[in-house]
FIKOLZA-1660 file (N, C-alpha, C; in steps of 0.1 Angstrom, whole numbers, plus 5000, padded with zeros to 4 digits):
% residues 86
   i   px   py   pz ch aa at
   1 1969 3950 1813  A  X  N
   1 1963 3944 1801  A  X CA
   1 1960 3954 1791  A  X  C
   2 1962 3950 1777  A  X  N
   2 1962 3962 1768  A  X CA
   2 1947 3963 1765  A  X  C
   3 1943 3974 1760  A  X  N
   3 1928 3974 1753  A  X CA
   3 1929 3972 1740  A  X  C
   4 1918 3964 1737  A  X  N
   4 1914 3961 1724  A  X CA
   4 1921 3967 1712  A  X  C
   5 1926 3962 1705  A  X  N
   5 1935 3971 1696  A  X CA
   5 1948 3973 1696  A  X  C
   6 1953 3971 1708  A  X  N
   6 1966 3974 1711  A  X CA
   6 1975 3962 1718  A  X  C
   7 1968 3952 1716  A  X  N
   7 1974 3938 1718  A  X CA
   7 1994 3941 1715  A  X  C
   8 1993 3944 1701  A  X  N
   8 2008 3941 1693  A  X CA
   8 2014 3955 1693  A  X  C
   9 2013 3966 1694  A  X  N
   9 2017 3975 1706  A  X CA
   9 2019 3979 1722  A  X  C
  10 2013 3974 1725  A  X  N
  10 2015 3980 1741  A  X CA
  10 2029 3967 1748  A  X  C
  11 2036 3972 1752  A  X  N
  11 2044 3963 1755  A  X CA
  11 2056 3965 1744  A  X  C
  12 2057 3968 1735  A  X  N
  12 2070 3963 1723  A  X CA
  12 2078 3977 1724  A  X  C
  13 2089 3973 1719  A  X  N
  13 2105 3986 1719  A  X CA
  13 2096 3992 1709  A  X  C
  14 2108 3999 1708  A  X  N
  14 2107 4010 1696  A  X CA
  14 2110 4006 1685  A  X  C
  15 2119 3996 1679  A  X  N
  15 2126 3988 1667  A  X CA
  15 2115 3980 1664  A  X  C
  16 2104 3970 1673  A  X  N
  16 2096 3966 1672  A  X CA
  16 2084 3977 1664  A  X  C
  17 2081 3982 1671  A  X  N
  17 2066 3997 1659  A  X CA
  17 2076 4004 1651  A  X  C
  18 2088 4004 1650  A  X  N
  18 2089 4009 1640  A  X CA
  18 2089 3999 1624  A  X  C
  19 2089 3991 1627  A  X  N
  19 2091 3977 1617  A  X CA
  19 2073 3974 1614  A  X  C
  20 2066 3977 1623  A  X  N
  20 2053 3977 1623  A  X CA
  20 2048 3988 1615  A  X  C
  21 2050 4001 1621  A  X  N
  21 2044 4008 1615  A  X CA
  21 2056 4022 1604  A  X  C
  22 2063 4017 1606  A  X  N
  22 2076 4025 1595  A  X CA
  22 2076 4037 1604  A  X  C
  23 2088 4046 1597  A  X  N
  23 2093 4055 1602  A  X CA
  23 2085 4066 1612  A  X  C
  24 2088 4068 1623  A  X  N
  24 2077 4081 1630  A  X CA
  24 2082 4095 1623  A  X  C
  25 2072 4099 1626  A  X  N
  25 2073 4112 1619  A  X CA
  25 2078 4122 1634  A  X  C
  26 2076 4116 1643  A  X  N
  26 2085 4123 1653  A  X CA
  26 2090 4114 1663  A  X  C
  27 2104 4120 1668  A  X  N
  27 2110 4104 1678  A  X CA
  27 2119 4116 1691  A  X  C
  28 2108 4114 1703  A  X  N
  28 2114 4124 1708  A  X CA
  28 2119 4121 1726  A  X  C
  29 2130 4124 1729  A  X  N
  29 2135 4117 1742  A  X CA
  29 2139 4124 1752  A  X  C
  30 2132 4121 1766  A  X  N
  30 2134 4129 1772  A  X CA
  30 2138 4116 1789  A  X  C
  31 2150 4121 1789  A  X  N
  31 2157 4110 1803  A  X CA
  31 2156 4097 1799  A  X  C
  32 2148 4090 1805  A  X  N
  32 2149 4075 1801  A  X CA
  32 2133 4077 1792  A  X  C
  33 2128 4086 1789  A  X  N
  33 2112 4078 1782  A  X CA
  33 2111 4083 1767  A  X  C
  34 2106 4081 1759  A  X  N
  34 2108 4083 1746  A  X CA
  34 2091 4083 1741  A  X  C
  35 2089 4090 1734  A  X  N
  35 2075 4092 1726  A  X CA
  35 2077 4090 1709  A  X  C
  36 2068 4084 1701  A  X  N
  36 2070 4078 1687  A  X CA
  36 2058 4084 1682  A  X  C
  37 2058 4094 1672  A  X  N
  37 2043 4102 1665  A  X CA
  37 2043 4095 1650  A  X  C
  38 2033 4089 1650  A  X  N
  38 2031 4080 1633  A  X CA
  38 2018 4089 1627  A  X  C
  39 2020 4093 1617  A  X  N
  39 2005 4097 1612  A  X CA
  39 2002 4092 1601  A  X  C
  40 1988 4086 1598  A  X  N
  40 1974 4084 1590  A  X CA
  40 1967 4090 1580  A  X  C
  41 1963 4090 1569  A  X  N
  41 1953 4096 1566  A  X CA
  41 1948 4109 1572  A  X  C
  42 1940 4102 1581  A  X  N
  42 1932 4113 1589  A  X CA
  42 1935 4117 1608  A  X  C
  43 1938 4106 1611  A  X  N
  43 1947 4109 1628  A  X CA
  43 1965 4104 1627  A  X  C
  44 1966 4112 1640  A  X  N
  44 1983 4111 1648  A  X CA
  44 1977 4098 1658  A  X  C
  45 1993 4093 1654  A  X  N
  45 1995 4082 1668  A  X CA
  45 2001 4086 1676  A  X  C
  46 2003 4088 1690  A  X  N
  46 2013 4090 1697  A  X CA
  46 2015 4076 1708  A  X  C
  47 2032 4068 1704  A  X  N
  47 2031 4060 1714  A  X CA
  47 2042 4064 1726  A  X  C
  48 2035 4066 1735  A  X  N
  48 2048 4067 1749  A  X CA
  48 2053 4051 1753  A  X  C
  49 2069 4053 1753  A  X  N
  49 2076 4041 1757  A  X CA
  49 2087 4045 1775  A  X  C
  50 2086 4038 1778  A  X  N
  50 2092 4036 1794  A  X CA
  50 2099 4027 1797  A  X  C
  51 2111 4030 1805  A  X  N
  51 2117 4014 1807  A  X CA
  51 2106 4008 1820  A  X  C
  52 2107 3996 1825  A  X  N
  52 2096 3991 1832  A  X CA
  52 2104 3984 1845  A  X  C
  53 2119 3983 1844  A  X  N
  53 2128 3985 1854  A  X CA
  53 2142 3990 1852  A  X  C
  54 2151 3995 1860  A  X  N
  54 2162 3996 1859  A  X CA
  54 2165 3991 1850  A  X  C
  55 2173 4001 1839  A  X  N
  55 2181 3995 1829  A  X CA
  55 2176 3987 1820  A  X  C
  56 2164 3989 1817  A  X  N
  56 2156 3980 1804  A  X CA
  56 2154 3989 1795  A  X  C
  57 2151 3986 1782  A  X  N
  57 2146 3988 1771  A  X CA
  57 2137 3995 1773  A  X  C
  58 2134 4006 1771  A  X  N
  58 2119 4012 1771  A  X CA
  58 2108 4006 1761  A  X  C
  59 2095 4008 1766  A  X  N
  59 2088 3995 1762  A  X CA
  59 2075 4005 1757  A  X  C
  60 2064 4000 1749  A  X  N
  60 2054 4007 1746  A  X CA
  60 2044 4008 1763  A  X  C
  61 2038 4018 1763  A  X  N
  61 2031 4018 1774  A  X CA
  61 2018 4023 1775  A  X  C
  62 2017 4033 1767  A  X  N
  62 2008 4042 1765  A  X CA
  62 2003 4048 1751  A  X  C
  63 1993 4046 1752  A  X  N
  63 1989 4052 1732  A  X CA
  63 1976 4059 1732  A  X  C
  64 1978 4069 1724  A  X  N
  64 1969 4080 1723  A  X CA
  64 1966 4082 1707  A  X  C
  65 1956 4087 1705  A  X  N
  65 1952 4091 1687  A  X CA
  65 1943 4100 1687  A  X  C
  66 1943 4107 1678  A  X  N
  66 1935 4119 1676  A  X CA
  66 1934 4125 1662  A  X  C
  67 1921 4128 1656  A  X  N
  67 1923 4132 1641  A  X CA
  67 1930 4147 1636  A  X  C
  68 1939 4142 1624  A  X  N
  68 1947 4154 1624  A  X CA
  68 1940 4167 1618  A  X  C
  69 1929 4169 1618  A  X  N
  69 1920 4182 1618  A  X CA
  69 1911 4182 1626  A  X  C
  70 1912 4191 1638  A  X  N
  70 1909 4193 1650  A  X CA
  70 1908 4187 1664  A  X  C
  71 1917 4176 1662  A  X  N
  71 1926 4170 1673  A  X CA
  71 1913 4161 1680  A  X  C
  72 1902 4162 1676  A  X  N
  72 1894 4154 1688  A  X CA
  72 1897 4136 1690  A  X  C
  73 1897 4132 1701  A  X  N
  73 1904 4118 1701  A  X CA
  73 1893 4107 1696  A  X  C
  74 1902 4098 1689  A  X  N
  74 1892 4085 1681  A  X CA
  74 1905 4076 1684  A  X  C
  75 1897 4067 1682  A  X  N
  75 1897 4050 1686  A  X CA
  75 1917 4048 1682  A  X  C
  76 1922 4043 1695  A  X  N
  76 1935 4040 1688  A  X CA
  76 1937 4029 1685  A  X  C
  77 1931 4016 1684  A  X  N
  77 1928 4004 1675  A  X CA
  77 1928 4008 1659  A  X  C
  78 1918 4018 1658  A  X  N
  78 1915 4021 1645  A  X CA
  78 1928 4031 1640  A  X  C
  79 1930 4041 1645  A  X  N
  79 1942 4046 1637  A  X CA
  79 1958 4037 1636  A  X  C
  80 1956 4030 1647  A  X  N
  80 1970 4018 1642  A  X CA
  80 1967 4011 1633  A  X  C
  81 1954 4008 1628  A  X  N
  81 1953 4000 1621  A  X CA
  81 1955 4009 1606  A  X  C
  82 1948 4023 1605  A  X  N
  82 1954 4032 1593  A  X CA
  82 1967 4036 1590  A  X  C
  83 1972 4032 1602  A  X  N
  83 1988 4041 1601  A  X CA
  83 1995 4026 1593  A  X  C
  84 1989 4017 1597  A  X  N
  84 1995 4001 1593  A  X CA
  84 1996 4001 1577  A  X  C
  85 1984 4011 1574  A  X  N
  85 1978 4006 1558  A  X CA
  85 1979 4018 1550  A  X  C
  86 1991 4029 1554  A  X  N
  86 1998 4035 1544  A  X CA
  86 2004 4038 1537  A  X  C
% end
């Protein structure tokens, strides 16, 4: 179940947040899992994507945020929602 905030992320490809939130400022791939860095104003997004079985799409799974001066983590509701409104 996703947490608050991350309803319309957690679960979606990559073509999906990228359409959501435009281009990542980093798209990085390693075997089957892929990581997407969007930045804000004031925080980074980082979404990790996985395939969720054999031969799928890798899918949003994981999301992290943190302000981009001095990295301390804040709400990732709130930064998807800044990264949305750039």
């Amino acid at each position: 179940m996703a947490r608050a905030g991350l309803e319309g992320v957690i679960g979606q490809p990559a073509a999906a947040l990228t359409r959501r939130l435009g281009a990542p400022r980093l798209d990085l791939a390693e075997a089957d899992a892929r990581k997407l860095q969007f930045s804000g104003r004031s925080c980074v997004l980082d979404i990790y994507l996985y395939p969720l079985s054999a031969g799928a799409e890798p899918s949003a799974t994981h999301v992290e945020a943190r302000l981009r001066q001095g990295g301390a983590a804040v709400d990732p509701g709130a930064c998807i929602r800044e990264v949305e409104g750039r």
